[in-house]
C-alpha positions as CSV (number, residue, x, y, z in Angstrom):
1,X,10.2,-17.6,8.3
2,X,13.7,-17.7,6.6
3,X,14.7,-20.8,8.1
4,X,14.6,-24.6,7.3
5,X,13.2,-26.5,9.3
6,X,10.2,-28.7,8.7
7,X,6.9,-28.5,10.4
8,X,3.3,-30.0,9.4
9,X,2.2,-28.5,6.6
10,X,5.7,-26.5,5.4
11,X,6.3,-26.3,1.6
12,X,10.7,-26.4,0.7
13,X,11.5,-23.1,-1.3
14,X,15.0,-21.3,-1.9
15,X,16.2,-18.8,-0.2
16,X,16.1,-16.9,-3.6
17,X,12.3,-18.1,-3.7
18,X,11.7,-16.8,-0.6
19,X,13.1,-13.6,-1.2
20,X,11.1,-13.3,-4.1
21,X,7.3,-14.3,-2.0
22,X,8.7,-11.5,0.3
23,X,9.0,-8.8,-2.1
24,X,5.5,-9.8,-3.7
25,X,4.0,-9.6,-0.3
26,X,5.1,-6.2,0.9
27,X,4.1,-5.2,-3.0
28,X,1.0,-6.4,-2.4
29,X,0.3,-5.3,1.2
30,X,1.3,-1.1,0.7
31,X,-1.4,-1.5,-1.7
32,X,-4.0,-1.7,1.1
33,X,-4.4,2.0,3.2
34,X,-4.4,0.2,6.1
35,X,-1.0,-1.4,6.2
36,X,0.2,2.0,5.2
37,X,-1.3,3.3,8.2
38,X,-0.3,0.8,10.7
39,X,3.5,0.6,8.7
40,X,4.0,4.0,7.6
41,X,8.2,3.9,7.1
42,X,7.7,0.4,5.3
C-alpha cells in the first residue's frame, strides 16, 4: 500500500498524502463496534 508502483486503476499520492488517507481510515473504522472487536489494541 505504501509503495509506488503502478497498477490498473492506481491513483499517484505522497507519501505525506498517504499518511494522511491512513489516519482518516483507522479514524473512521474504530468508529464501527465491530472493528473494535475484531482489532481491539488498534
Amino acid at each position: 500500500m505504501l509503495e509506488d508502483t503502478i497498477t490498473t486503476g492506481s491513483i499517484k499520492t505522497t507519501d505525506e498524502e498517504k499518511m494522511k488517507l491512513a489516519e482518516e481510515s483507522l479514524a473512521w473504522n474504530k468508529t464501527h463496534a465491530k472493528f473494535t472487536e475484531l482489532f481491539p489494541d488498534v
